[in-house]
C-alpha positions as CSV (number, residue, x, y, z in Angstrom):
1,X,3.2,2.2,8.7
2,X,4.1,2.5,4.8
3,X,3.5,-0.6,2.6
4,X,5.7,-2.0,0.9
5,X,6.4,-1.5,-3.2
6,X,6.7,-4.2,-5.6
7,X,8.0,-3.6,-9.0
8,X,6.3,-6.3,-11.0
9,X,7.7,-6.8,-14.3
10,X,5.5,-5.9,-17.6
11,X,3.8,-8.6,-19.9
12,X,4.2,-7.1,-23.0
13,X,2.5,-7.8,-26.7
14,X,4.0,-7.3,-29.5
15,X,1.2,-7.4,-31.9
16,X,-0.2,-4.4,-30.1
17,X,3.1,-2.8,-28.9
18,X,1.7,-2.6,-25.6
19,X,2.2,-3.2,-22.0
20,X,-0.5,-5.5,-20.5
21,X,-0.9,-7.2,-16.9
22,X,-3.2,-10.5,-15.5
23,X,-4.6,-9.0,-12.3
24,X,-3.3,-12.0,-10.2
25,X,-0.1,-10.7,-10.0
26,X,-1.2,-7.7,-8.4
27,X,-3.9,-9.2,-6.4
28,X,-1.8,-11.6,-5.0
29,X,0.9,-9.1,-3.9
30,X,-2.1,-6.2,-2.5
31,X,-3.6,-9.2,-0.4
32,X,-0.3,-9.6,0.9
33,X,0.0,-6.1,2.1
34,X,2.5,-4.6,-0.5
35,X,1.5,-1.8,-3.2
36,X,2.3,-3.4,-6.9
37,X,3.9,-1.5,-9.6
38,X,4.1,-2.2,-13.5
39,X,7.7,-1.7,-14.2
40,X,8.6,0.4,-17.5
41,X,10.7,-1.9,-20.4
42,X,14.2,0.2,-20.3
43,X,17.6,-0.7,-20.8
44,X,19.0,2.2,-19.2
45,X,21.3,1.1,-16.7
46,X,20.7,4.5,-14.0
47,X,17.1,4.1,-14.5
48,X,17.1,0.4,-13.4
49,X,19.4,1.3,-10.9
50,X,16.8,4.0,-9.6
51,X,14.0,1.4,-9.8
52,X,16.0,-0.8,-7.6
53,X,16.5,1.4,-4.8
54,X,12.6,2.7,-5.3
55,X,11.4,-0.8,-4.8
56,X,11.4,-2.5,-2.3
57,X,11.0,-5.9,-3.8
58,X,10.6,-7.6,-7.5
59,X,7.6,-10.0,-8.9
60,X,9.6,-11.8,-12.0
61,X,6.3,-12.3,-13.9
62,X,5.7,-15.4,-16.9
63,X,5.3,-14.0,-20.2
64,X,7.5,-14.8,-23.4
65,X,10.3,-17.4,-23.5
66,X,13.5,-16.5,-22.1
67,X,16.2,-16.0,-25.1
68,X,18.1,-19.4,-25.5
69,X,21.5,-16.9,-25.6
70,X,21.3,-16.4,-22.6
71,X,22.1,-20.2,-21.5
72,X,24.6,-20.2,-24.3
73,X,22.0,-22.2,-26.7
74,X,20.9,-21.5,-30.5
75,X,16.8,-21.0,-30.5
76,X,15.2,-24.2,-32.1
77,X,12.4,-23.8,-33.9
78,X,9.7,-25.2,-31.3
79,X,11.0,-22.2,-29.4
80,X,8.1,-19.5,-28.6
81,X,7.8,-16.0,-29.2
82,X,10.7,-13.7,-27.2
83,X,10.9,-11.0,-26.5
84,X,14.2,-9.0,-26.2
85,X,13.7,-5.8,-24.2
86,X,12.5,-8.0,-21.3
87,X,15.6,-10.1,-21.5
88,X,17.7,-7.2,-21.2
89,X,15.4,-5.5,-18.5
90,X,15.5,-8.6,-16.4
91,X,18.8,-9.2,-16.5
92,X,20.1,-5.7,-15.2
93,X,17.2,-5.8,-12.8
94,X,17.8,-9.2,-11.1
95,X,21.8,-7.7,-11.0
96,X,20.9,-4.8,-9.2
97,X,18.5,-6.6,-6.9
98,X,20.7,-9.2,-5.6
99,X,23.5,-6.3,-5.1
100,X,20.4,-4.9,-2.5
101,X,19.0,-7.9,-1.4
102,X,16.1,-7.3,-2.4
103,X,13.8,-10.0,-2.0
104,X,12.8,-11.7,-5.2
105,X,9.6,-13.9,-6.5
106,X,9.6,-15.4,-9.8
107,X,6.5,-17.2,-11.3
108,X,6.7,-19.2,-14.4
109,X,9.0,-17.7,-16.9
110,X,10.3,-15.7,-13.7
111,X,11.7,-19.3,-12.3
112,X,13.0,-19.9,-15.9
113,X,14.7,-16.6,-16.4
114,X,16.1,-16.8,-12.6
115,X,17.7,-19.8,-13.4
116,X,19.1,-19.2,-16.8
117,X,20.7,-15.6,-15.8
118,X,22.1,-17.4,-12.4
119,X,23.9,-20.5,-14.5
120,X,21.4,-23.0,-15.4
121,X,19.4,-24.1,-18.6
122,X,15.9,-24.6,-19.9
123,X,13.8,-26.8,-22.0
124,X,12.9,-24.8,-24.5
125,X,10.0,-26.7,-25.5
126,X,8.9,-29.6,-23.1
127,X,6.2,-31.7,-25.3
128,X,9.7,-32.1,-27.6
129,X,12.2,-32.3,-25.1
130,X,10.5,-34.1,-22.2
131,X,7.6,-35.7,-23.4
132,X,5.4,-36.6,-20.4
133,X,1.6,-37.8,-19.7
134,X,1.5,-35.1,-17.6
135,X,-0.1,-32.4,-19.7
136,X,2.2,-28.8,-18.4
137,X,0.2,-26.5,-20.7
138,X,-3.4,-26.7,-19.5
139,X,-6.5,-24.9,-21.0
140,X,-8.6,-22.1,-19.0
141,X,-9.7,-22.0,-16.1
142,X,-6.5,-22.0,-14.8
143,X,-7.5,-21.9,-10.9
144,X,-8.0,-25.8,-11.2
145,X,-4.9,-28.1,-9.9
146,X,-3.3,-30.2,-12.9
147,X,-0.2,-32.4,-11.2
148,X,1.3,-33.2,-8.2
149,X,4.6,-31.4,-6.9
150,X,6.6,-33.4,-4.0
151,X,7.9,-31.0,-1.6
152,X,11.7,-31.6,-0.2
153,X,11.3,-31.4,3.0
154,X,13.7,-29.3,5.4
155,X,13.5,-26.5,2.4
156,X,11.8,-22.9,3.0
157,X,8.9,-24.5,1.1
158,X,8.0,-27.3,3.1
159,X,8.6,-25.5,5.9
160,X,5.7,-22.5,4.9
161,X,3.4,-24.9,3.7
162,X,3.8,-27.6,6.4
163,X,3.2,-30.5,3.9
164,X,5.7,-32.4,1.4
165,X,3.3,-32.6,-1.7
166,X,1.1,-29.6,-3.5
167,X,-1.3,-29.8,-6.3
168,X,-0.6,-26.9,-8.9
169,X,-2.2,-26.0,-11.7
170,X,-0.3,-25.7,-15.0
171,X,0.5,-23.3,-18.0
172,X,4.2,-23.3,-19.4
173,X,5.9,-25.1,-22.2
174,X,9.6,-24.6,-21.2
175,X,11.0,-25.4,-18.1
176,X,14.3,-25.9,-16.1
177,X,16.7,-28.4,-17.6
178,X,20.0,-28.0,-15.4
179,X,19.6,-26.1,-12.1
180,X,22.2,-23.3,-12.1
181,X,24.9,-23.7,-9.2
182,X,23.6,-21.5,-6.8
183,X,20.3,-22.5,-6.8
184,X,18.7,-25.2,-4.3
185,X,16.0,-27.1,-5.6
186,X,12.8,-26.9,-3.2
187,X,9.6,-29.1,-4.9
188,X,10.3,-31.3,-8.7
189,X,6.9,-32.5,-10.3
190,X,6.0,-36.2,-10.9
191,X,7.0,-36.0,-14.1
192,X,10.8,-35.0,-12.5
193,X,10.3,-31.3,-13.8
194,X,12.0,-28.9,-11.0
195,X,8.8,-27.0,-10.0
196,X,10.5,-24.9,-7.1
197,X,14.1,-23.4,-6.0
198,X,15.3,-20.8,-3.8
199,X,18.9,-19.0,-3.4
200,X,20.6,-19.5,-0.3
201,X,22.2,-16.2,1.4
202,X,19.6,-13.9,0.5
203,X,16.9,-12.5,2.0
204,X,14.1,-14.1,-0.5
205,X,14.3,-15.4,-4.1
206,X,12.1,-17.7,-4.9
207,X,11.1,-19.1,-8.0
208,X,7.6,-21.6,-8.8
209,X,6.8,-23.0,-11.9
210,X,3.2,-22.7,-11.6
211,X,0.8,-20.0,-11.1
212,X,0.2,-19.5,-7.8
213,X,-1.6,-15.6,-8.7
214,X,-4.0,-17.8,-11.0
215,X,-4.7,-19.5,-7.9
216,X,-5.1,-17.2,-4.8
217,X,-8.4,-19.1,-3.4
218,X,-5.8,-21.6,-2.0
219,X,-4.0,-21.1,0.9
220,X,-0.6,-22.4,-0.4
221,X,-0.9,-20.0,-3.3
222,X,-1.6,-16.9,-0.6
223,X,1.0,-18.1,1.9
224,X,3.8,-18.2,-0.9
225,X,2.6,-14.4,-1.4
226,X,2.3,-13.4,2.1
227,X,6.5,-14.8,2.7
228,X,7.6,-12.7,-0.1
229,X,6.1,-9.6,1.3
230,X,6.8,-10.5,4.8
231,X,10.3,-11.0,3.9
232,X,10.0,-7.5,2.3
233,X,8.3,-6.1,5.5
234,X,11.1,-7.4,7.7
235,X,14.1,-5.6,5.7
């Protein structure tokens, strides 16, 4: 039997003008059983439209901050770097997925960008915005647990992990404000940050906040993995 392919989305520097990738991302989806690949930055609408059929899932990575346009906001000046071409890659790519149902994974900036192209808004910077003692953008090693997520239960979540609270670790500085309409919220951090949300009607998209690639020595982190593939296997 084939394995499945998962186009995962490039990091990109700018300083370098090059592509770059954290192996955890393509660990986690080659323990799971699928074959990862590093998606090219293109606007062209046919050749997104022939990635979409080629793959048979997509791994939304983190990276750069999601453009406040595109939750009808003005960048402020505690906003981070962006980063344009991945905007408009991601936003034709997540089109032509959910036209497919193909199943979906966001991590990090992947939850963020999920949520802002479906409807909802972001923090763009949370020390500034939502000041908590919770500290979101932790220092290396980053397969250490920072903060407690509660779990709703009777949500996909809580019903792969079999428990209602998860210790994640922690590396962003922007995060969901408003949940956009279609979304269903599935854990929020102590610190009332939505950590986890899913679409309903669809076959799998996900989005986490943390890092569960950065993390695949815990069995929550692999199990989140092994239901995005499996849901890929089962289409």
């Amino acid at each position: 039997m084939e394995k499945p392919i998962i186009g995962v989305t490039p990091l990109w520097d700018e300083e370098k003008k090059s592509y770059w990738m954290l192996p955890g991302y393509l660990e986690g989806v080659k323990e799971a059983g699928a074959i990862p690949v590093i998606l090219p930055l293109t606007t062209n609408g046919a050749d997104i439209a022939q990635l979409a059929d080629l793959c048979d899932g997509f791994l939304f990575t983190g990276g750069q901050d999601v453009d406040p346009q595109l939750y009808g906001e003005a960048m402020e000046p505690f906003c981070g770097e962006l980063c344009p071409a991945r905007d408009a890659l991601e936003q034709e790519l997540l089109r032509q997925a959910l036209e497919r149902d193909k199943p979906i994974l966001g991590i990090c900036r992947g939850i963020q960008f999920l949520n802002a192209a479906l409807g909802g808004t972001l923090y763009q910077d949370l020390p500034t915005e939502h000041p908590s003692e919770i500290g979101h953008s932790m220092k290396p090693p980053y397969d250490r647990m920072a903060h407690t997520v509660h779990i709703w239960p009777m949500t996909p979540l809580a019903s792969l992990l079999g428990k209602t609270e998860l210790e994640v670790n922690s590396c962003h500085h922007q995060a969901i404000r408003s949940l956009a309409p279609s979304l269903v919220e599935m854990a929020r951090s102590t610190d009332d940050l939505i950590e986890a949300m899913y679409l309903p009607g669809k076959t799998f998209v996900w989005g986490v906040q943390w890092h569960p690639e950065m993390s695949l020595q815990e069995e929550s982190s692999r199990k989140i993995f092994e239901a995005f593939v499996g849901a890929v296997q089962q289409k």
